[in-house]
N, C-alpha and C positions, 0 to 999 in steps of 0.2 A: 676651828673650835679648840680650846687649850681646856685643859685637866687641871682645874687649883685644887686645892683641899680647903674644905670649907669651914676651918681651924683658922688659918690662915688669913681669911680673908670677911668671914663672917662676922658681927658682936656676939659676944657668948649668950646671949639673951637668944637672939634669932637663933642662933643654932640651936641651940634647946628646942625651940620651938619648933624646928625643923626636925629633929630627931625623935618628934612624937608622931611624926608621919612617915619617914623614911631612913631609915638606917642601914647603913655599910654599902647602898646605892649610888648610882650615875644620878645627877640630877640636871637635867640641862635646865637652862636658864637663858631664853633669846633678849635677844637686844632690842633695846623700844624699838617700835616701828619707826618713829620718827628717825632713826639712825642706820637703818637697813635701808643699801643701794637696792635701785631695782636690778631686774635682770635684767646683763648686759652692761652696765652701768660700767663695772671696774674693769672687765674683760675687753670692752669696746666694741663686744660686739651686735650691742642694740643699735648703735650710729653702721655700724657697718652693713646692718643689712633695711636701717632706712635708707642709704644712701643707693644699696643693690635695688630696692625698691621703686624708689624715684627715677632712677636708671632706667629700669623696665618702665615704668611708666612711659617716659620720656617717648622710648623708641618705639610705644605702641603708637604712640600719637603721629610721630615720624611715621608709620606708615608699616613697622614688621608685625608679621600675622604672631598670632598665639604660637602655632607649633615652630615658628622661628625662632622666639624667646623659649619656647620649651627648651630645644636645644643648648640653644646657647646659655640659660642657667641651669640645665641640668633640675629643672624644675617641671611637676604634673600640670600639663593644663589649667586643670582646677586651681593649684595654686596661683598659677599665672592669673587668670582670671580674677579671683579674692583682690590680688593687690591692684589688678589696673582697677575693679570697683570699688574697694577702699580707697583708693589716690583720688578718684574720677569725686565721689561723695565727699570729702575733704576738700576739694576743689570748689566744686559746687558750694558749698557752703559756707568755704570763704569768700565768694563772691558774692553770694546772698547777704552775708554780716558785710560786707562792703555797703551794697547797692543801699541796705536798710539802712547805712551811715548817712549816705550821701543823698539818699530822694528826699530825708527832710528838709534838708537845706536847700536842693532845687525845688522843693515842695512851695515853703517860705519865698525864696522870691521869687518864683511866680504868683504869689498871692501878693509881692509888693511892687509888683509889677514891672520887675526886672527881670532880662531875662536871661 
């Protein structure tokens, strides 16, 4: 966040206008939404801990118990838990938006009697 003066940067119209409501104060002023990263976004660490995620996933299915992944991320249970059933429901449901692509279409030719 930078410090302008709002001399500088303002129409003198708008500042007037502005100094019937706030005078010799901080005013902050955010940035449209439409131009705010999310979080994670420029630090890299949203990709970094989908990737820790997917990871864990992976290895539950492989076959390591919860309190093995405990360990090994340094992660509660409970957390462990939340991401393999968030992973698990994402999965699910891209599979589901799949199947409903494709049973039309085997739907259809079986009604034309191909098969």
């Amino acid at each position: 966040m930078n410090y302008k003066n709002g001399k500088d940067v303002l129409p003198p119209r708008l500042l007037e206008e502005l100094q019937h409501y706030i005078q010799g104060e901080l005013l902050y002023i955010p940035k449209q939404q439409s131009e705010r990263a999310a979080w994670g976004e420029k630090s890299g660490s949203r990709v970094m801990i989908q990737r820790r995620n997917a990871e864990i996933y992976r290895r539950h299915a492989g076959g390591s118990t919860v309190q093995e992944l405990e360990r090994q991320y340094h992660l509660s249970g409970e957390s462990i838990r939340k991401i393999i059933l968030k992973l698990r429901t994402a999965a699910a449901f891209s599979l589901s938006e799949r199947d409903a692509i494709d049973k039309p279409a085997a739907y259809e030719a079986i009604q034309a009697g191909k098969p």
